[in-house]
C-alpha positions as a Markdown table, in Angstrom:
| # | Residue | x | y | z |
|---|---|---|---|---|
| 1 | Unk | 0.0 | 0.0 | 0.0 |
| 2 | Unk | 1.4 | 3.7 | -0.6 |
| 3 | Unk | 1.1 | 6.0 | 2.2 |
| 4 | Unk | 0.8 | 9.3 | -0.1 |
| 5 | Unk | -1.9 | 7.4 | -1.9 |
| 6 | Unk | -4.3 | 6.9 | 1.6 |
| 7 | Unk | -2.7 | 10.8 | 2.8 |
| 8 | Unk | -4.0 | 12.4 | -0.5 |
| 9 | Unk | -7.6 | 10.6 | -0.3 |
| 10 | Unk | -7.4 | 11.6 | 3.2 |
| 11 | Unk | -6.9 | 15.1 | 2.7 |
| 12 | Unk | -9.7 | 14.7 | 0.1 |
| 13 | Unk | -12.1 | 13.6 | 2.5 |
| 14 | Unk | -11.2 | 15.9 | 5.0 |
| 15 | Unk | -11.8 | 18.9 | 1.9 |
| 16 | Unk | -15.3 | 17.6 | 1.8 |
| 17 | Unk | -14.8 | 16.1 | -1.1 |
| 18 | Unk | -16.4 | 12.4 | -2.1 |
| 19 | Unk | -13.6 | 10.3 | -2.6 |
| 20 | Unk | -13.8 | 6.4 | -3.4 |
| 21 | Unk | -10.5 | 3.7 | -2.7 |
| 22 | Unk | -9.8 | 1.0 | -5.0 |
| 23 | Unk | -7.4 | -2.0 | -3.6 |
| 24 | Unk | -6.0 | -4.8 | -5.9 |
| 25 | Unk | -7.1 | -7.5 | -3.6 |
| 26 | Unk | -5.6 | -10.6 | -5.8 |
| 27 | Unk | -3.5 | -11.4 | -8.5 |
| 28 | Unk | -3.0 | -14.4 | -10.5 |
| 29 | Unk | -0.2 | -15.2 | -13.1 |
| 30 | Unk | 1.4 | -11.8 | -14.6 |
| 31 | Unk | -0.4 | -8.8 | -13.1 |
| 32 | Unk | 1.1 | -5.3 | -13.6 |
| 33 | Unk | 1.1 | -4.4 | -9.3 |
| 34 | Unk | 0.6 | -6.4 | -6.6 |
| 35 | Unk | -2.0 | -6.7 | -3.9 |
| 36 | Unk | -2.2 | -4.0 | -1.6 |
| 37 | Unk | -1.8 | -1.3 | -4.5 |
| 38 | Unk | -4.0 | 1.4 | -4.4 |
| 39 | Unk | -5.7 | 4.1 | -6.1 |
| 40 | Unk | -8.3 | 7.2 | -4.7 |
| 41 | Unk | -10.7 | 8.7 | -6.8 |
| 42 | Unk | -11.9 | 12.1 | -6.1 |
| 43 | Unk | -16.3 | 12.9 | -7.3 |
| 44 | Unk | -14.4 | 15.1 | -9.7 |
| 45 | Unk | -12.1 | 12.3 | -11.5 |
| 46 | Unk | -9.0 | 13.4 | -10.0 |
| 47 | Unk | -7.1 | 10.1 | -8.8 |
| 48 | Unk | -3.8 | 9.4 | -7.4 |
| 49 | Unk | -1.5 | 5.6 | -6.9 |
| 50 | Unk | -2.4 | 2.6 | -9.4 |
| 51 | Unk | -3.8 | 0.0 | -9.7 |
| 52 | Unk | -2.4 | -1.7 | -13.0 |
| 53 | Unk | 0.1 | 0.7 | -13.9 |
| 54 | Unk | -2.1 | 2.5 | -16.4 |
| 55 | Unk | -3.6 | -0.7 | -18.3 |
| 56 | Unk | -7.2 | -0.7 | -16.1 |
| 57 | Unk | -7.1 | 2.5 | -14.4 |
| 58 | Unk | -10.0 | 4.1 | -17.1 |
| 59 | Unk | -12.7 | 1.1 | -16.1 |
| 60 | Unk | -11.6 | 1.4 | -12.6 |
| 61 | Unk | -12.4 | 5.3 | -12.6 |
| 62 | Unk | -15.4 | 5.0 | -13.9 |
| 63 | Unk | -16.6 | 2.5 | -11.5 |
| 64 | Unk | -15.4 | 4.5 | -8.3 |
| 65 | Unk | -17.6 | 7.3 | -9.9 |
| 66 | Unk | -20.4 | 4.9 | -9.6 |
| 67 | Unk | -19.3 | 3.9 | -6.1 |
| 68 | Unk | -19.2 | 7.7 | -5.0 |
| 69 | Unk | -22.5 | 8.0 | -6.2 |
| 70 | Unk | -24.4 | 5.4 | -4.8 |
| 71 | Unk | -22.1 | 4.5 | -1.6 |
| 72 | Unk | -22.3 | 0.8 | -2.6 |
| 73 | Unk | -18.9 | -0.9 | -3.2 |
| 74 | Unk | -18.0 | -3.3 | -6.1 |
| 75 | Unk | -15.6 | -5.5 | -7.2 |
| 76 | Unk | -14.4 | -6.1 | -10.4 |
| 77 | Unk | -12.0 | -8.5 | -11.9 |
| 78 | Unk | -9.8 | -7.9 | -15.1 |
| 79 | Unk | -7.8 | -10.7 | -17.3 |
| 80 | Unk | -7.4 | -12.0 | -20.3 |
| 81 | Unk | -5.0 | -14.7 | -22.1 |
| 82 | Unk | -1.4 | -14.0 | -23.1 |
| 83 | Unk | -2.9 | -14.3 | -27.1 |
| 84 | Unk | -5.6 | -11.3 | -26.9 |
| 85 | Unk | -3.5 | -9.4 | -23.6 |
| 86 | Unk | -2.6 | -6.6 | -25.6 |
| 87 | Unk | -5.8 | -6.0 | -27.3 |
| 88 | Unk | -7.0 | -4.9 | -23.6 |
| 89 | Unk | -4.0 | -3.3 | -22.6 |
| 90 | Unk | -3.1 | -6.1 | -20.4 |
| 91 | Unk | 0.4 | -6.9 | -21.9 |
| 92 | Unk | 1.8 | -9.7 | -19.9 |
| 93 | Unk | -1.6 | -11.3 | -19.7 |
| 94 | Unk | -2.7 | -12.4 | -16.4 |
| 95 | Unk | -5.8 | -11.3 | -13.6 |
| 96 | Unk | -6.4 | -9.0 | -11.3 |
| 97 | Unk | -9.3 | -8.2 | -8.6 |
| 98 | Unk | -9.9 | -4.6 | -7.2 |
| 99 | Unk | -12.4 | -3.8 | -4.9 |
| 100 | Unk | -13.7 | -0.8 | -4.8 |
| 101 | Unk | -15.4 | 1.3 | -1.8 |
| 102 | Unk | -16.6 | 4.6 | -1.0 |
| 103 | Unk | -14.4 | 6.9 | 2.2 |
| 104 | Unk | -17.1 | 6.9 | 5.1 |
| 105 | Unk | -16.8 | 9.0 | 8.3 |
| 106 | Unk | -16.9 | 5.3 | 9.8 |
């Protein structure tokens, strides 16, 4: 996990601002980052960290927009086979799960 990723949504949060996490919960074969990585969204788009090192990061923005506004988390899962990786932007192939949750006071 990265520190100045949690700081920033943090800081976010305590701006007023709606801000949603995203964690890579599991990997399986060749995944661009590992579990723990992180990324925070902000209800305007803004994000900081990663989650797949740029390969995933649009669907997973779009998600936590989702998540912001209807407080519900989500997970999603991303992989493909090595033959059709690249099409997807997955270039080494490989899975990767991400759950997704909105900052709460609690």
């Amino acid at each position: 996990m990265n520190d100045d990723t949690l700081n920033q949504a943090a800081q976010w949060f305590a701006q007023g601002r709606k801000v949603a996490l995203a964690t890579v919960v599991k990997t399986w074969g060749s995944a661009p980052r590992q579990a723990g990585s992180q990324i925070a969204i902000r209800d305007d788009g803004a994000f900081v960290g990663s989650v797949s090192g740029g390969c995933v990061e649009g669907a997973v923005i779009e998600s936590a927009q989702e998540v912001i506004q209807t407080g519900k988390v989500c997970a999603l899962k991303f992989g493909v086979a090595d033959e059709t990786a690249w099409a997807v932007g997955l270039p080494c192939g490989g899975q990767i799960e991400i759950f997704v949750e909105p900052l709460t006071d609690g």
